[in-house]
N, CA and C atoms as a LAMMPS dump frame, in Angstrom:
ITEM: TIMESTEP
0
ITEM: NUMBER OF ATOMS
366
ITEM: BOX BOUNDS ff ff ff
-5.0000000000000000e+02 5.0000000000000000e+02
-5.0000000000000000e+02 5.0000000000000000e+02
-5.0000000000000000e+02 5.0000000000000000e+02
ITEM: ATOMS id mol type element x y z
1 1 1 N -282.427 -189.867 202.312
2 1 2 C -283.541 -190.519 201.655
3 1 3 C -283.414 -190.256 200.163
4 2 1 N -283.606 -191.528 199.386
5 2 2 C -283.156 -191.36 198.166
6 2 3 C -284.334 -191.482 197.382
7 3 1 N -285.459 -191.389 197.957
8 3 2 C -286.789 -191.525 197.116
9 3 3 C -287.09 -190.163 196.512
10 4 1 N -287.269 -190.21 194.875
11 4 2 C -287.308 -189.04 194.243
12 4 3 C -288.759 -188.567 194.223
13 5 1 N -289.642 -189.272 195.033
14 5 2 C -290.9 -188.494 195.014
15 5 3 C -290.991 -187.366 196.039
16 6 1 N -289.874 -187.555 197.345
17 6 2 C -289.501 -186.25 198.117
18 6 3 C -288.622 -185.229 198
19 7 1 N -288.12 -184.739 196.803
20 7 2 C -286.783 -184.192 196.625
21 7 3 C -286.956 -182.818 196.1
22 8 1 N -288.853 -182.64 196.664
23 8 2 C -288.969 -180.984 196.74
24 8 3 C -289.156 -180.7 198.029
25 9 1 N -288.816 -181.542 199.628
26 9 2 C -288.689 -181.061 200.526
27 9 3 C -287.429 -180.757 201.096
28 10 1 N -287.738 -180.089 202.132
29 10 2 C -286.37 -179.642 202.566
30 10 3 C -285.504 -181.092 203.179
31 11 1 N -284.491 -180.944 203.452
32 11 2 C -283.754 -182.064 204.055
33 11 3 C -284.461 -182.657 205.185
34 12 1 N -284.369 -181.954 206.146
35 12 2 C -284.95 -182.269 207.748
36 12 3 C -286.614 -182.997 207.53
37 13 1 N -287.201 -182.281 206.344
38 13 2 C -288.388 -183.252 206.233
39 13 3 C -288.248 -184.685 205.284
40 14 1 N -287.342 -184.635 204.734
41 14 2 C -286.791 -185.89 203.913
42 14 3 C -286.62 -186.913 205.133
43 15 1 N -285.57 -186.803 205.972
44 15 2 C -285.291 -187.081 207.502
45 15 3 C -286.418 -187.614 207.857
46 16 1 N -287.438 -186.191 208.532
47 16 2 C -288.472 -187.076 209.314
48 16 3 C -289.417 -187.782 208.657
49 17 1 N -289.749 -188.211 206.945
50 17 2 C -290.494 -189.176 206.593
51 17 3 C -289.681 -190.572 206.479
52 18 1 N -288.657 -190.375 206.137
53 18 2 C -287.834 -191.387 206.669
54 18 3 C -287.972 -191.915 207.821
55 19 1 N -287.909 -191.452 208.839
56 19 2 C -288.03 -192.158 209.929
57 19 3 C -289.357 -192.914 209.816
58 20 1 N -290.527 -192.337 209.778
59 20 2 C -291.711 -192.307 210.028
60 20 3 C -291.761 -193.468 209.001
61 21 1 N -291.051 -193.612 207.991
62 21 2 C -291.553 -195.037 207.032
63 21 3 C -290.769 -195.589 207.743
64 22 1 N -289.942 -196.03 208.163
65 22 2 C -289.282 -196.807 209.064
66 22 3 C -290.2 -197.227 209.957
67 23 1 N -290.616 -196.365 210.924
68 23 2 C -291.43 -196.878 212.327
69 23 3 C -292.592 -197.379 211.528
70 24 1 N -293.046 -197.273 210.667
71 24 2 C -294.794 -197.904 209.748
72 24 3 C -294.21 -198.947 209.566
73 25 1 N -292.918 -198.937 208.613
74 25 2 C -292.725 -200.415 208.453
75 25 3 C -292.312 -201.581 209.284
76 26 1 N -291.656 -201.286 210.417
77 26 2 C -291.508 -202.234 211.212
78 26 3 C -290.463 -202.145 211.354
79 27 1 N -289.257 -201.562 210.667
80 27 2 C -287.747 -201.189 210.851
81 27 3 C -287.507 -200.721 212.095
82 28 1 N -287.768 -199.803 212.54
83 28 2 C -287.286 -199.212 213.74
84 28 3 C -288.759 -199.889 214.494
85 29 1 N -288.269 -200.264 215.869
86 29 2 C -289.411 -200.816 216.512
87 29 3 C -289.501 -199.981 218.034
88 30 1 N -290.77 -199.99 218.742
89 30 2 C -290.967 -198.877 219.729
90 30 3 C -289.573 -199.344 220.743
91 31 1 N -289.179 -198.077 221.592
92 31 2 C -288.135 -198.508 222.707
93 31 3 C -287.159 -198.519 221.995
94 32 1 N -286.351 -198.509 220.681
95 32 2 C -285.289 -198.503 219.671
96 32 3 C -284.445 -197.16 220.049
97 33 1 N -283.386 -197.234 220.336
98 33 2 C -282.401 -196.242 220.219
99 33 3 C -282.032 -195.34 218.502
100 34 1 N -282.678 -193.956 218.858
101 34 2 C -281.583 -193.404 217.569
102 34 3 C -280.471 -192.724 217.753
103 35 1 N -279.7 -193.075 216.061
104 35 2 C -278.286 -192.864 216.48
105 35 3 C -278.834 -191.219 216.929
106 36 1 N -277.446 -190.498 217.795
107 36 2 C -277.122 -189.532 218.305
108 36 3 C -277.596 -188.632 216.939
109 37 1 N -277.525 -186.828 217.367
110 37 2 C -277.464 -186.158 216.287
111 37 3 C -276.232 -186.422 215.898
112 38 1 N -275.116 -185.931 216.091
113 38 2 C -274.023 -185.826 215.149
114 38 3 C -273.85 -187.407 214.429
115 39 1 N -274.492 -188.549 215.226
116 39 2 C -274.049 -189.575 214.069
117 39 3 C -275.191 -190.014 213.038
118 40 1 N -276.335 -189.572 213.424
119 40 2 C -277.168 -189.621 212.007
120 40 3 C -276.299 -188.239 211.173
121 41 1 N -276.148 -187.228 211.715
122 41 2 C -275.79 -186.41 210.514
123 41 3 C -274.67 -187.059 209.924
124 42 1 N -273.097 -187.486 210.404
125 42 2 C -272.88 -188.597 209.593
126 42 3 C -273.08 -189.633 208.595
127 43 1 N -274.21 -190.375 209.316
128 43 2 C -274.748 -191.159 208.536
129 43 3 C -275.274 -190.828 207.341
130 44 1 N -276.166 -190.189 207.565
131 44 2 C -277.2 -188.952 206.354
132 44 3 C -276.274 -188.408 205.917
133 45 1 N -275.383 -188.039 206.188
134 45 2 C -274.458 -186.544 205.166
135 45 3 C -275 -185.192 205.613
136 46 1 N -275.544 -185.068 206.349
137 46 2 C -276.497 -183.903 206.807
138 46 3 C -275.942 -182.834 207.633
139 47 1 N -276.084 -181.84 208.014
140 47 2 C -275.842 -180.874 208.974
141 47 3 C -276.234 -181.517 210.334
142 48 1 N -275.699 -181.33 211.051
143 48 2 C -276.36 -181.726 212.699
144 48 3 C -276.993 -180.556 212.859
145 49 1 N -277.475 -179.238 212.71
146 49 2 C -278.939 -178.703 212.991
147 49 3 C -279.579 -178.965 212.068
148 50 1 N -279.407 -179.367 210.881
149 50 2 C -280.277 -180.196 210.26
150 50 3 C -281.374 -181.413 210.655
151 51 1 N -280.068 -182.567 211.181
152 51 2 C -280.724 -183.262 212.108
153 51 3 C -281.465 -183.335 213.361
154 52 1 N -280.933 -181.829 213.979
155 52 2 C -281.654 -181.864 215.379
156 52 3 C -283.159 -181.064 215.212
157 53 1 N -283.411 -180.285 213.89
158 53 2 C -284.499 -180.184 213.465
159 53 3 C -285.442 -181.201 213.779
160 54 1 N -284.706 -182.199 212.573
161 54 2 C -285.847 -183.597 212.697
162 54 3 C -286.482 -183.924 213.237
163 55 1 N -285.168 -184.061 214.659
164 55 2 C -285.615 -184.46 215.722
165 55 3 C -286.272 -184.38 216.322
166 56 1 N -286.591 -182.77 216.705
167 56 2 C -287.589 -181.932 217.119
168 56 3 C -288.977 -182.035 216.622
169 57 1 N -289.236 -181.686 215.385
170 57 2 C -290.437 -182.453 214.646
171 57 3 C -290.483 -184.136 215.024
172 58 1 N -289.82 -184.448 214.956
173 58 2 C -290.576 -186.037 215.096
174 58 3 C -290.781 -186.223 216.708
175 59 1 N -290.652 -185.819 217.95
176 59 2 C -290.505 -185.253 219.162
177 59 3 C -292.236 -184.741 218.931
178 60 1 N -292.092 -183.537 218.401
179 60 2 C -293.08 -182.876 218.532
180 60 3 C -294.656 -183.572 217.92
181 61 1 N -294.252 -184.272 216.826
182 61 2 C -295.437 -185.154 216.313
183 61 3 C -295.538 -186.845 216.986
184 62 1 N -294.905 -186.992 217.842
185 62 2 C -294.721 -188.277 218.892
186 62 3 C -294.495 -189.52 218.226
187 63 1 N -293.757 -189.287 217.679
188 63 2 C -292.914 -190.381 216.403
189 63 3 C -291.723 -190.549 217.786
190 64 1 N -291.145 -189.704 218.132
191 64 2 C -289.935 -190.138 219.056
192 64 3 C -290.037 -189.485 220.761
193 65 1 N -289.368 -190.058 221.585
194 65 2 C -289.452 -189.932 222.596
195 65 3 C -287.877 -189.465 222.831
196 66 1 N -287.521 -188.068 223.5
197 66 2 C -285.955 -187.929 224.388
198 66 3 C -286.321 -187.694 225.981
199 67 1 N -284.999 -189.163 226.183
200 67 2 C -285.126 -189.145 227.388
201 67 3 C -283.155 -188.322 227.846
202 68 1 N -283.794 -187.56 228.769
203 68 2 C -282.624 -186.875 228.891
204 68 3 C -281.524 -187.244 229.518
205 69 1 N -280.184 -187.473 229.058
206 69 2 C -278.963 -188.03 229.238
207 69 3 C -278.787 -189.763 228.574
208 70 1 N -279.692 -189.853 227.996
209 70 2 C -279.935 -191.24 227.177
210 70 3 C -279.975 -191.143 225.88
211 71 1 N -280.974 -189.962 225.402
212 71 2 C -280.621 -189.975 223.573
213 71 3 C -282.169 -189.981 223.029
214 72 1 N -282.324 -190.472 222.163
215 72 2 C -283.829 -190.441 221.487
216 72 3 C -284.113 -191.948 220.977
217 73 1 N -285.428 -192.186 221.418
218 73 2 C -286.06 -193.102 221.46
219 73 3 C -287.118 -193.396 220.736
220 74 1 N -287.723 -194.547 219.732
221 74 2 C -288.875 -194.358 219.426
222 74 3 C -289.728 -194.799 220.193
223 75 1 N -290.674 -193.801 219.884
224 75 2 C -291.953 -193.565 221.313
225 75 3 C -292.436 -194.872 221.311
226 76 1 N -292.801 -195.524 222.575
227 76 2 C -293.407 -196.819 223.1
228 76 3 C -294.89 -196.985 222.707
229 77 1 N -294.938 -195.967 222.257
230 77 2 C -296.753 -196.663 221.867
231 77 3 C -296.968 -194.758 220.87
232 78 1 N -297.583 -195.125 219.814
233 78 2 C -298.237 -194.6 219.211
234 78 3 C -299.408 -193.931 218.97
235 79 1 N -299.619 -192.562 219.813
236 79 2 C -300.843 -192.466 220.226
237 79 3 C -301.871 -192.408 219.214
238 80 1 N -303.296 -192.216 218.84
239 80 2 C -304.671 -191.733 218.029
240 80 3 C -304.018 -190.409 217.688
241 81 1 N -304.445 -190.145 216.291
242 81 2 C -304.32 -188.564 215.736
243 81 3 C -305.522 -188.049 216.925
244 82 1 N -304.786 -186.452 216.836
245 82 2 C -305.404 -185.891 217.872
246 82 3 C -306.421 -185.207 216.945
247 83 1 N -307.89 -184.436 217.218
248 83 2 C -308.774 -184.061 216.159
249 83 3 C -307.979 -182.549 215.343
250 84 1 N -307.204 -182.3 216.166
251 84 2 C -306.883 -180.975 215.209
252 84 3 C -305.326 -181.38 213.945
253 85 1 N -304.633 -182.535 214.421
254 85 2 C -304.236 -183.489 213.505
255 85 3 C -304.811 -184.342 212.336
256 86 1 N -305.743 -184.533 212.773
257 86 2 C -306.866 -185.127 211.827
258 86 3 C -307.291 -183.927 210.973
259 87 1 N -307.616 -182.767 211.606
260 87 2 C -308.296 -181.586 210.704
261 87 3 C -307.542 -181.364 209.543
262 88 1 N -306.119 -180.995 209.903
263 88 2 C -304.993 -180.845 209.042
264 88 3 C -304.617 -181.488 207.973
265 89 1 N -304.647 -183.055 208.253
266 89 2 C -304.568 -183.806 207.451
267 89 3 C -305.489 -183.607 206.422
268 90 1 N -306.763 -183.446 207.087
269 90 2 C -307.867 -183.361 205.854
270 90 3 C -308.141 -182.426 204.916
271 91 1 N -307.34 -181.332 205.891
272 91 2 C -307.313 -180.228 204.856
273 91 3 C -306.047 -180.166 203.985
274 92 1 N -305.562 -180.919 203.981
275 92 2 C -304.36 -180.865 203.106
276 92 3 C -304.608 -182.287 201.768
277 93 1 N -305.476 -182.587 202.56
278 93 2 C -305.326 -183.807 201.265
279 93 3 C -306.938 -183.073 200.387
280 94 1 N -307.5 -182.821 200.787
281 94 2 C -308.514 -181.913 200.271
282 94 3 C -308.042 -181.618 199.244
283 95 1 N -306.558 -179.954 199.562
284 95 2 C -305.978 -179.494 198.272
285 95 3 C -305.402 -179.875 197.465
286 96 1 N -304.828 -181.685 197.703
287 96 2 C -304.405 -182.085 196.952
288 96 3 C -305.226 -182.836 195.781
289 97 1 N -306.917 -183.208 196.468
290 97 2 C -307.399 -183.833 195.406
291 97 3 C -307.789 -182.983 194.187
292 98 1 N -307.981 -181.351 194.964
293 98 2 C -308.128 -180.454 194.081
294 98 3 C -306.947 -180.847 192.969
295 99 1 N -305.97 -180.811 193.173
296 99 2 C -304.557 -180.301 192.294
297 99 3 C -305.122 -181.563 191.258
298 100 1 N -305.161 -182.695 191.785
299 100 2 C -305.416 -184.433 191.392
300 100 3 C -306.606 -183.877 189.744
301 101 1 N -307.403 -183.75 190.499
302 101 2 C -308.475 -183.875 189.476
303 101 3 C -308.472 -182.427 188.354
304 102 1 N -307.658 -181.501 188.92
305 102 2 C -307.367 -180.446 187.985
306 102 3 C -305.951 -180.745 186.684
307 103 1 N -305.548 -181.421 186.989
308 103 2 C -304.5 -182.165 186.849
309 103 3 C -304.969 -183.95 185.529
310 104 1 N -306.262 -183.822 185.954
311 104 2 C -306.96 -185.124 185.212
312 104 3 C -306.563 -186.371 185.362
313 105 1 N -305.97 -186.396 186.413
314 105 2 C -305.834 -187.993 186.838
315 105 3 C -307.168 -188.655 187.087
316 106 1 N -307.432 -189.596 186.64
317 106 2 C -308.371 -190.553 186.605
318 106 3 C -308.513 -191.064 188.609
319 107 1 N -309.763 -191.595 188.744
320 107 2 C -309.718 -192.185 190.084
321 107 3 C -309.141 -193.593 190.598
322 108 1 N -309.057 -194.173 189.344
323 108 2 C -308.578 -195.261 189.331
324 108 3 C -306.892 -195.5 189.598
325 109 1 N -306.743 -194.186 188.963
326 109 2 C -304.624 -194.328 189.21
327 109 3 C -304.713 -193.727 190.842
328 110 1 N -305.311 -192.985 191.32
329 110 2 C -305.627 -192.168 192.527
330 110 3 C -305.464 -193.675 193.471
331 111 1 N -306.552 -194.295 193.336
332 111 2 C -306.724 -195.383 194.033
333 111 3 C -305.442 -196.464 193.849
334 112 1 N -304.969 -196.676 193.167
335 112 2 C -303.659 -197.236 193.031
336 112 3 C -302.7 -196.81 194.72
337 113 1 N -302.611 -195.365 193.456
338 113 2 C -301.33 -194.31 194.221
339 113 3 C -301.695 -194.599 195.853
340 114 1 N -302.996 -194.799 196.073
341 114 2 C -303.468 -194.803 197.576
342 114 3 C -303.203 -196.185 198.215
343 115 1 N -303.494 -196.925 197.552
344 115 2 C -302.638 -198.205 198.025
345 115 3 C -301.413 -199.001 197.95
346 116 1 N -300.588 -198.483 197.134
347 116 2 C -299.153 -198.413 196.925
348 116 3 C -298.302 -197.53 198.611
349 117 1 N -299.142 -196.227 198.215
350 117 2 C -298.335 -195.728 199.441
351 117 3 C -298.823 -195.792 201.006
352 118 1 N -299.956 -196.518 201.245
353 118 2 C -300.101 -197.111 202.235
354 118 3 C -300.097 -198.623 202.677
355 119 1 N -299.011 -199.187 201.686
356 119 2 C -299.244 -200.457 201.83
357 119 3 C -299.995 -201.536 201.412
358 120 1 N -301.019 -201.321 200.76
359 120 2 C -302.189 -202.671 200.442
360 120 3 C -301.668 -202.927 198.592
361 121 1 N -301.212 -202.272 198.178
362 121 2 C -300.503 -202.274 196.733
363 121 3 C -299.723 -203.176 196.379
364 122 1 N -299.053 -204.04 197.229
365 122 2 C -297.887 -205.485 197.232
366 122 3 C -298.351 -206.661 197.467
C-alpha cells in the first residue's frame, strides 16, 4: 500500500486496510479467492508471516473467511459491528478529535476529511 497517510503503521496493518478498502470499494467482492500467503507476500514484497498476520486479523475482524484446504475467502456477508466494536471505535475516534481540535483544525476541514475518507467527497 502506497498511500502515505499509512506509513506510520506497521506493514501487516498497511495489508489489512488495504484489503478492507478493497472489500468497501467493491474490488474484492464477497466469495472472492485471496491469493495464497506466500503469493500475496510476493505480490506485496512482504514477509509471509507478515502476511499471515494479516490474515489472521482480517479472519479475526470478519473481513475474511478460511476455509480449510481451499485458502481464504472474502467473508459472504458482512456482519453489524458488534457493541464492544462499536465501543472501540468510539473510543478511539474520541482521542482523535481530542488530538483534531488541540491541533486547531477547524470543523469544516474535519468534515471534509470525513467525507473524502468515507466516500461522499467525489
Amino acid at each position: 500500500m502506497d498511500d502515505a497517510r499509512f506509513t506510520h503503521l506497521a506493514y501487516y496493518q498497511r495489508l489489512v486496510l488495504q484489503i478492507k478498502q478493497q472489500v468497501t470499494a467493491g474490488i474484492l467482492a464477497p466469495g472472492e479467492k485471496l491469493p495464497s500467503v506466500r503469493d500475496m507476500a510476493k505480490r506485496s514484497q512482504l514477509n509471509p508471516n507478515t502476511v499471515a498476520k494479516a490474515y489472521k486479523q482480517l479472519e479475526a475482524d470478519r473481513v475474511i473467511e478460511v476455509r480449510p484446504g481451499l485458502g481464504s475467502f472474502i467473508a459472504t456477508s458482512q456482519p453489524a459491528p458488534q457493541q464492544a466494536e462499536l465501543a472501540a471505535l468510539r473510543q478511539r475516534f474520541a482521542a482523535l478529535t481530542v488530538a483534531i481540535k488541540a491541533a486547531g483544525v477547524d470543523p469544516a476541514t474535519v468534515r471534509q476529511w470525513l467525507d473524502e475518507e468515507m466516500g461522499d467527497g467525489q
